[in-house]
C-alpha positions in Angstrom: -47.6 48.6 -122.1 -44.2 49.3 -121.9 -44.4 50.9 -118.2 -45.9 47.4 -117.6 -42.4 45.7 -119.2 -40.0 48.3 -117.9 -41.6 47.1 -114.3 -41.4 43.2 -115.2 -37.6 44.2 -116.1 -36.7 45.9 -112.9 -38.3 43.4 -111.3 -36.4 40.6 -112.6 -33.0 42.4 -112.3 -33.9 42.8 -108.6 -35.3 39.5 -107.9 -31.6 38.3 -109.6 -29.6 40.8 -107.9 -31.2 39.7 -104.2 -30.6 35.5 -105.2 -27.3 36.4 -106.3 -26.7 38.2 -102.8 -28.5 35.2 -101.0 -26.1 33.0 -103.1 -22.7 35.3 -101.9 -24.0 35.2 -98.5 -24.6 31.4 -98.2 -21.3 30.8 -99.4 -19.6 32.8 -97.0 -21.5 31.6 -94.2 -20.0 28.1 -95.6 -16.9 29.4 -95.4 -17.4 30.5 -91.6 -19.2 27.3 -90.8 -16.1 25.3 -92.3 -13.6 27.4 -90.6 -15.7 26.8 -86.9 -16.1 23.3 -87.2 -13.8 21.9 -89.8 -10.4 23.8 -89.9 -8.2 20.6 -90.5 -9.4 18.3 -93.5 -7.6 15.9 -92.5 -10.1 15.2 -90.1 -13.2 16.5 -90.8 -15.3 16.3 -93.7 -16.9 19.2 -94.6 -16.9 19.5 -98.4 -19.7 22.2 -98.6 -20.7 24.5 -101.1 -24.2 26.4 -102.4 -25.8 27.0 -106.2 -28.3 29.1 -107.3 -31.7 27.0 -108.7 -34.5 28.6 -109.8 -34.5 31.2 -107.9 -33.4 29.1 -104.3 -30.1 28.8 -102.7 -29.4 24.7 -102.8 -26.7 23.5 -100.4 -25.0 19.9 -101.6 -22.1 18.4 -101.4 -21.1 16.0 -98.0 -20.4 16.1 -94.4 -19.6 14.0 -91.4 -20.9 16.7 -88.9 -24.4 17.2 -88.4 -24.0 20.0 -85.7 -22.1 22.0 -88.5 -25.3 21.6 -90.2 -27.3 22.8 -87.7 -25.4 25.6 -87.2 -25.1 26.5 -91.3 -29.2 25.7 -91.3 -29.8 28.3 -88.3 -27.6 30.9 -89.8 -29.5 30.6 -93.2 -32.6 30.9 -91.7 -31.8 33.9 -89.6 -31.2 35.7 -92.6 -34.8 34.6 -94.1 -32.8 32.7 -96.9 -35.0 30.8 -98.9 -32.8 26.8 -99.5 -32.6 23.5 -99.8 -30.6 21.2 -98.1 -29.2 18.3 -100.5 -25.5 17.6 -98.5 -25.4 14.2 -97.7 -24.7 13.0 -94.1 -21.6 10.3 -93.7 -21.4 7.6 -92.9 -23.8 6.9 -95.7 -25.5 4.0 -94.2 -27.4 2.8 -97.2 -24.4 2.9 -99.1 -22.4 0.5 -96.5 -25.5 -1.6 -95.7 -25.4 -0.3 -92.1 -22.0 -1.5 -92.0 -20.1 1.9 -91.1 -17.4 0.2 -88.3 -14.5 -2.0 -89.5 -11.3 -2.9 -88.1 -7.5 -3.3 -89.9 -7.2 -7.0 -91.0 -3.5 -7.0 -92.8 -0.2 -6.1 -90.5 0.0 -2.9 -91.7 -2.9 -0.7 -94.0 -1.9 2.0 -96.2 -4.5 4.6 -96.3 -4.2 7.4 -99.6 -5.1 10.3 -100.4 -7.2 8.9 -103.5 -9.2 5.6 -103.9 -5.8 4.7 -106.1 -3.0 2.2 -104.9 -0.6 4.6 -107.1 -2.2 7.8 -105.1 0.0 9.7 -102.4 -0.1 7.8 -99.2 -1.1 9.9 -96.2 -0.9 7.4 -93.2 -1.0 3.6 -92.2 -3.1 1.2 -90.0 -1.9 -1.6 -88.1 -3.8 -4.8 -87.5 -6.5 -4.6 -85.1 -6.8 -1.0 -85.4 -10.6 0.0 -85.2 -11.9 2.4 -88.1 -15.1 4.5 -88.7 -15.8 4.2 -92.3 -17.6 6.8 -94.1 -18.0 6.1 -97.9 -16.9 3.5 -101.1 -15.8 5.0 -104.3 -17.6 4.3 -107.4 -16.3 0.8 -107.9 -16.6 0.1 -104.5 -13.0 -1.2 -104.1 -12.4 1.5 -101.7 -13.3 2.7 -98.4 -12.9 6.4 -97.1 -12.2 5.8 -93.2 -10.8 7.7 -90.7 -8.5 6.3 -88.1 -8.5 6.8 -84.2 -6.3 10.1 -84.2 -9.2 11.3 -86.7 -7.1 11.3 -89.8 -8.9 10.6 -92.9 -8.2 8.8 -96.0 -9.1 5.7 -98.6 -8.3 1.9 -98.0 -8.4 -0.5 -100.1 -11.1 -2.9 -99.3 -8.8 -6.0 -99.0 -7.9 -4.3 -95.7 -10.5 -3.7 -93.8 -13.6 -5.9 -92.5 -17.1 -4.0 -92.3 -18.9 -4.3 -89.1 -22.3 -3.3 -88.0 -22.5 -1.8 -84.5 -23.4 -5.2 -83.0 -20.6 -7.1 -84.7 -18.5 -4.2 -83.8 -19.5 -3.5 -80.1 -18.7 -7.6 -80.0 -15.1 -6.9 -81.1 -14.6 -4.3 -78.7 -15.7 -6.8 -75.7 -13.7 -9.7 -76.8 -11.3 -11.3 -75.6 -8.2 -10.1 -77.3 -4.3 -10.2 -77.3 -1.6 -7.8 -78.0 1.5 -8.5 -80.3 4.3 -7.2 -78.1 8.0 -7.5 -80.8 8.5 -5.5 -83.4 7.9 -8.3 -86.1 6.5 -12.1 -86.0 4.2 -14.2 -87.6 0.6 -15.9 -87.1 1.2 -19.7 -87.7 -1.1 -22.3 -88.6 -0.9 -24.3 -85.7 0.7 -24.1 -82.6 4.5 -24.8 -84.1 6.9 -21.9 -85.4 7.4 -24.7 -88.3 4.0 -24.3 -89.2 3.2 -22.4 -92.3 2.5 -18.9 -92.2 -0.8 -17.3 -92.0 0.1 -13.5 -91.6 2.7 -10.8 -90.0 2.7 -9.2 -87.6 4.6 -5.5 -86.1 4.0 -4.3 -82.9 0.7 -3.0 -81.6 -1.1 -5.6 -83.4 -4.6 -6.2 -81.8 -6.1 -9.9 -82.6 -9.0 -11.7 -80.9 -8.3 -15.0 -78.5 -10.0 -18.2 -79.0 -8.0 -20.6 -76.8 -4.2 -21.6 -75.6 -2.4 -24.8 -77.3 1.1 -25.5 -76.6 2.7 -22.0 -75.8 0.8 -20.4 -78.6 -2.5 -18.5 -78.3 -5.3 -19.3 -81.3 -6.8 -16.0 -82.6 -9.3 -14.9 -85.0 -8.4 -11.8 -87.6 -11.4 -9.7 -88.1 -11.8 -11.0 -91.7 -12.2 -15.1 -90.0 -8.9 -16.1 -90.7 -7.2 -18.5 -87.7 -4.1 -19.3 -86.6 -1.5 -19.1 -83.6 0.7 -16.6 -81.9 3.3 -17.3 -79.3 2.0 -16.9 -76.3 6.1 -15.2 -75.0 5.4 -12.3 -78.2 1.9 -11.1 -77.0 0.2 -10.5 -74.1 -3.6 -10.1 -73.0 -4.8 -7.0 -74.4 -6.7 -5.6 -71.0 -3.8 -6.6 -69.1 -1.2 -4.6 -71.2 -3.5 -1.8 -71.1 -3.6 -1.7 -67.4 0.6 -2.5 -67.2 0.8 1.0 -69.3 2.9 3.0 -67.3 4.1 6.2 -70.4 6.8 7.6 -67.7 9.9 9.3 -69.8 12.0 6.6 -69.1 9.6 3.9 -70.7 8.7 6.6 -73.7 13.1 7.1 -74.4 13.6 3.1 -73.7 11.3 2.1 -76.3 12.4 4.8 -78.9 15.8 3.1 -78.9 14.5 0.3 -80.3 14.2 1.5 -83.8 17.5 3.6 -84.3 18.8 2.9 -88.3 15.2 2.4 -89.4 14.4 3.7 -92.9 12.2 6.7 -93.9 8.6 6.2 -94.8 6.7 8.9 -96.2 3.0 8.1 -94.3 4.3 5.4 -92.5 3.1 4.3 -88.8 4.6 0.9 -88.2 7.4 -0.6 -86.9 7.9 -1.8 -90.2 8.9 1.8 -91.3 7.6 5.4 -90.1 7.9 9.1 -91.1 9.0 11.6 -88.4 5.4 11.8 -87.1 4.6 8.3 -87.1 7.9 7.3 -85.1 6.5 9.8 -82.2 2.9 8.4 -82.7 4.5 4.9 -82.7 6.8 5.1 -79.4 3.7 6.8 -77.8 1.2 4.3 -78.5 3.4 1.3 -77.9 2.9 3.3 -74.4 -0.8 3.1 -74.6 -1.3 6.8 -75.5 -2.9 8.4 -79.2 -1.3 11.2 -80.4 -2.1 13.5 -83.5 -1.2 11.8 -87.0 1.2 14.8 -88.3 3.8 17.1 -87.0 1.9 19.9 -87.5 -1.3 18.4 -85.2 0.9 17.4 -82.7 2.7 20.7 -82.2 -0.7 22.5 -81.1 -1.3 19.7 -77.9 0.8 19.9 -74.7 2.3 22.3 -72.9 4.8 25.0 -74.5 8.3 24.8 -72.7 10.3 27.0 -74.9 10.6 28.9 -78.4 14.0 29.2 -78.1 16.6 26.6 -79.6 19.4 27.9 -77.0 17.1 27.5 -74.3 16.7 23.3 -74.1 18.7 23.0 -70.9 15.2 22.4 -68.6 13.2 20.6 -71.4 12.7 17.1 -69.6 13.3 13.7 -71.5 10.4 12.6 -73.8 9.3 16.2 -74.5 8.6 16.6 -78.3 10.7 18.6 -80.3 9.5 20.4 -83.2 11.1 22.1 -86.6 8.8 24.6 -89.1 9.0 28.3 -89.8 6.9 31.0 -87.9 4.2 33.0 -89.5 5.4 36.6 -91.3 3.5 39.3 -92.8 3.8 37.0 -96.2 3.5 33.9 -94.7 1.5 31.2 -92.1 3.5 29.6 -89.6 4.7 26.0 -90.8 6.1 22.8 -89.4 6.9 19.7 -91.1 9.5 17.6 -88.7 9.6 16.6 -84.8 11.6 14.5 -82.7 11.7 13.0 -78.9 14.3 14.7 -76.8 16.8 12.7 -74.8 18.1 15.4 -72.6 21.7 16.8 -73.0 21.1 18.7 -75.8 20.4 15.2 -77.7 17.2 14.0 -79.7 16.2 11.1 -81.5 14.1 11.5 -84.5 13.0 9.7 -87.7 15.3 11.3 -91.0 16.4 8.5 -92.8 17.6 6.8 -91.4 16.0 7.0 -87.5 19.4 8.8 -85.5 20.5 10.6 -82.7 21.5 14.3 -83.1 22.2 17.1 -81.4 21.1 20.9 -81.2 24.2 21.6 -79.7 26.6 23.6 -82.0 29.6 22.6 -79.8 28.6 18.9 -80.1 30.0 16.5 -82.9 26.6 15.4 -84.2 25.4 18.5 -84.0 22.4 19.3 -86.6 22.9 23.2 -88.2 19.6 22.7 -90.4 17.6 21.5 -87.3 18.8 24.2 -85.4 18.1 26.8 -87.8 14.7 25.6 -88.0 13.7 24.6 -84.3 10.2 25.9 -83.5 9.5 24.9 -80.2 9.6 22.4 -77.4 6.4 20.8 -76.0 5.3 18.0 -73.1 2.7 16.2 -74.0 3.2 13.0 -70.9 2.5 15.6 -68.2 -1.4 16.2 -69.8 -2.3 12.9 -71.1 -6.2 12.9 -71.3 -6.2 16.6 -72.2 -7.0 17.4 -75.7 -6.0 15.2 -78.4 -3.7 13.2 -75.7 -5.6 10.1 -75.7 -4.9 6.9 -73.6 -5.9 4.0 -75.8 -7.5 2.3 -72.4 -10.3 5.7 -72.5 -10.9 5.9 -76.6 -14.0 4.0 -76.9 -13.3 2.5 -80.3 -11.0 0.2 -78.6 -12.7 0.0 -75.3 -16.2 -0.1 -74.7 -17.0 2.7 -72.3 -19.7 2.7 -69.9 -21.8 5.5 -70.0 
């Protein structure tokens, strides 16, 4: 009898010892999975993880990447891993009643960190801007979107309109305008006297309905109605095809916001961050870029590492400022600016400036210049990477296939 429980003992402490190893293993393949398919978070969801149940490994958690589940599935089953699958799939189309496409309906969206208006703020959306949405919170007063640069957050649901893929696809074939100044105003009818409907910043996208009087009648996403003037805005296929992102048009339209305040998150040309000043000047030009400094450094061409070595980086190359990687430390950066030639760039700091990384010059910037990282063009490989020209991203443009 007690050979038989010394056996059932051994037994046990084996069959827990090999779920525990199933357990450390599934884990790490997460890990590797994550790190393959999902090494920025602030575009791909891919919030992962395994528990040991009765004596099965149980995968839960959420996702936005069904290939990255195909891969994690192969690799478990490789190893003869005995699991079960519970990670939810976004968009969760139950959730959003099939409803997983909306597009910006205020002039400018913030989008948080957290469902919470008091919550960090990691990036704006201007009107008209598609989304893909993913997921409410509990109350439902929040969406979890992401952006057409990828970047993720939550946006209040004031902000947004749901669309199906019909209603959406619609949109995308519409008729639509483009606001063209920096600020303005939908009107109520076709008078500047008129009372107000909304504002407007550049970059605004709104659907056409008709022409009265000078102005243009639009449609918001959300049914709302009103008039633009027809001189502010232009036909949004037409600017598309007039978008001609040379360096001269890139620096011209930079100019345009010199003494504008700092925004932490901001994309607007109501107020911007470093980041969202470049992302700004470049879409006003018809091309995406990367949300944040650090996503942009890693597209383009390298021209130079070396801060003393600027005298052949061209107008409208990006600038960057981090540290570089040590044996105690990843590589970091967290500010870039457009450069203007001459030793000269212009860059979002709080105000929005012109500085130099010229020690001999009077505006010269020492803490820039301590910091510079590197130099990079990103006009010369448009379509390459995440270089996007807003006339070939298909949330914007229907794309035959």
């Amino acid at each position: 009898m007690k050979r038989i429980v010394f056996f059932l003992i051994v037994l046990s402490a084996n069959l827990f010892i090999s779920s525990c190893g199933e357990l450390d293993s599934s884990l790490e393949m997460i890990e590797s999975v994550r790190k393959e398919f999902a090494p920025d978070k602030r575009v791909a969801i891919f919030n992962v993880t395994a528990v040991r149940e009765r004596g099965r490994v149980v995968l839960r958690g959420e996702t936005n990447l069904p290939s990255a589940m195909v891969t994690l599935e192969t690799k478990l089953k490789e190893k003869g891993f005995s699991f079960t699958n519970e990670v939810r799939l976004l968009p969760d189309s139950e959730e959003l009643d099939n409803r997983c496409r909306g597009v910006i309906t205020v002039s400018v969206a913030n989008i948080r960190v957290k469902p919470s208006n008091s919550a960090e703020m990691a990036t704006q959306a201007i009107l008209g801007t598609p989304v893909r949405l993913y997921k409410k919170n509990e109350r439902g007063s929040y969406y979890y979107v992401q952006t057409p640069d990828g970047y993720l957050g939550w946006i209040d649901n004031s902000s947004v309109q749901p669309m199906n893929e019909k209603a959406f696809d619609s949109w995308r074939q519409s008729s639509r305008i483009f606001f063209l100044e920096d600020c303005g105003y939908v009107y109520s009818s076709p008078d500047n006297q008129s009372r107000r409907v909304s504002d407007l910043v550049a970059g605004s996208i709104l659907v056409k309905t008709g022409q009265k009087n000078g102005y243009i009648s639009v449609v918001f996403p959300d049914g709302r109605r009103g008039y633009v003037s027809e001189k502010e805005s232009m036909d949004f296929n037409q600017w598309l095809a007039s978008r001609k992102p040379t360096a001269e048009a890139i620096v011209e339209t930079s100019y345009r916001y010199m003494g504008m305040p700092y925004l932490w998150g901001g994309v607007s040309t109501k107020m911007m961050d470093c980041s969202g000043f470049i992302k700004t000047v470049f879409f006003l030009n018809g091309i995406i870029l990367p949300r944040d400094a650090s996503q942009q450094v890693l597209e383009g061409d390298l021209l130079t590492e070396n801060v003393d070595d600027l005298t052949n980086v061209p107008p409208a190359s990006l600038v960057f400022f981090g540290r570089r990687a040590t044996d105690d430390s990843p590589w970091r950066v967290w500010h870039v600016g457009l450069w203007l030639g001459d030793g000269l760039m212009i860059h979002e700091d709080g105000p929005l400036k012109i500085e130099s990384l010229d020690p001999d010059a009077a505006s010269f910037n020492q803490k820039r210049y301590e910091t510079f990282y590197s130099a990079r063009d990103v006009l010369n490989v448009i379509g390459k990477g995440y270089i996007i020209p807003v006339a070939d991203h298909d949330w914007y443009v229907h794309q035959e296939r």
